[in-house]
N, C-alpha and C positions, 0 to 999 in steps of 0.2 A: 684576370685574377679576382675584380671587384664582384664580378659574376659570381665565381666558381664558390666564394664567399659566404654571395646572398642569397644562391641557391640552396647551398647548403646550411647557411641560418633558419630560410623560407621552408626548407626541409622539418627541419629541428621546430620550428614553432607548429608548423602541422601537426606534426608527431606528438607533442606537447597537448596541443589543443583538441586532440582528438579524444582522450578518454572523457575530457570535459562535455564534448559534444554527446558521446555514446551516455556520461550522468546526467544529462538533460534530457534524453529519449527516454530512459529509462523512468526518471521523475514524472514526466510529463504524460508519460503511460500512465503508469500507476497512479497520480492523480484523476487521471479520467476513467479509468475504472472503480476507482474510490467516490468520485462524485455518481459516476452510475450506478454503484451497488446503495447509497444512501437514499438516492430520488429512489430506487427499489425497495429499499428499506422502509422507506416514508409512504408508499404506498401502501406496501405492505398493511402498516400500522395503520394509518387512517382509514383502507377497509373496513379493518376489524374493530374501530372505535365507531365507522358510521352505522357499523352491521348493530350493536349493540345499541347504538342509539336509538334504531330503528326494533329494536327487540324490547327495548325500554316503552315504546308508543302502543304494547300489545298488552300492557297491563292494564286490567278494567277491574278484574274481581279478584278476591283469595285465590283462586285456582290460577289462573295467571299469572299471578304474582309468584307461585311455588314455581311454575313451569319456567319462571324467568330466571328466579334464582338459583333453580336447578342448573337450567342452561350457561348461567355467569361461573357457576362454580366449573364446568367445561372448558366455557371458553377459557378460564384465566390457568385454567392447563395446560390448553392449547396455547395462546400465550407464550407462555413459561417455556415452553418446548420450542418455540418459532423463536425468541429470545435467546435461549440456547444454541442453537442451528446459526445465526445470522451473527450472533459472537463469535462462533466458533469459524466461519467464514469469515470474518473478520480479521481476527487472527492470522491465517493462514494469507491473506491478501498482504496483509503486512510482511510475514514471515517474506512469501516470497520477494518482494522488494528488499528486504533487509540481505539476503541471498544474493542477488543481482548487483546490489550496491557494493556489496564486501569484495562479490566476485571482480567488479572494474577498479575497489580500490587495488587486489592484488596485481590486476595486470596493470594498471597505473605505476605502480611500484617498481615492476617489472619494467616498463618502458623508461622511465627515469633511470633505473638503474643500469640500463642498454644504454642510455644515450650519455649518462655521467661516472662512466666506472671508476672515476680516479674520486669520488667522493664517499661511493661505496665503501672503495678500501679503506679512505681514512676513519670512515664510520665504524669499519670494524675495528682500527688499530685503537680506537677511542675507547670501543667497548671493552677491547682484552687488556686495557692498560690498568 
């Protein structure tokens, strides 16, 4: 009888703790691809700050000087556009976790409410009263 009990408790607390473990996989994802898109990011940008560094050390005369500034007004286009792009992936990194997360709070909801239906209903009689 003590068994049939605590298996079925040991059941129930699985069941319980499983959406928690599937919103740790999921975090823990999405953190690690959030710190690898940033080290990407950050390379990204420190190229393009040493490139210009190094484009800055080419200026000697007037004419160098125009070719430089020509080229800065380029680069901070290109910039502007590589900013754009790496937002916009950003975004969507996020989006999808926000997606994933909603999706296990649903089925979370769904398991509780399988495994507590007598609280369900009174949650409804609650809301129509």
């Amino acid at each position: 009888m003590y068994n049939e009990l605590f298996d079925k408790t040991q059941e129930q607390l699985n069941t319980m703790a499983e959406p928690v473990r599937r919103f740790n996989n999921v975090t823990l994802d999405h953190m690690a691809k959030l710190v690898d898109y940033q080290i990407s990011m950050f390379r990204g940008y420190s190229e393009v700050a040493i490139e210009q560094m190094r484009a800055m050390q080419t200026v000697h005369d007037p004419k160098s000087l125009e070719a430089y500034l020509k080229a800065q007004g380029e680069a901070a286009k290109s910039l502007s556009e590589k900013l754009a792009r790496d937002t916009s992936e950003l975004v969507e990194l996020h989006r999808g976790y926000s997606q994933e997360v909603q999706k296990l709070g649903e089925e979370s909801l769904a398991t509780v409410t399988r495994l507590h239906p007598e609280q369900d209903k009174a949650s409804a009689s609650r809301k129509s009263a």
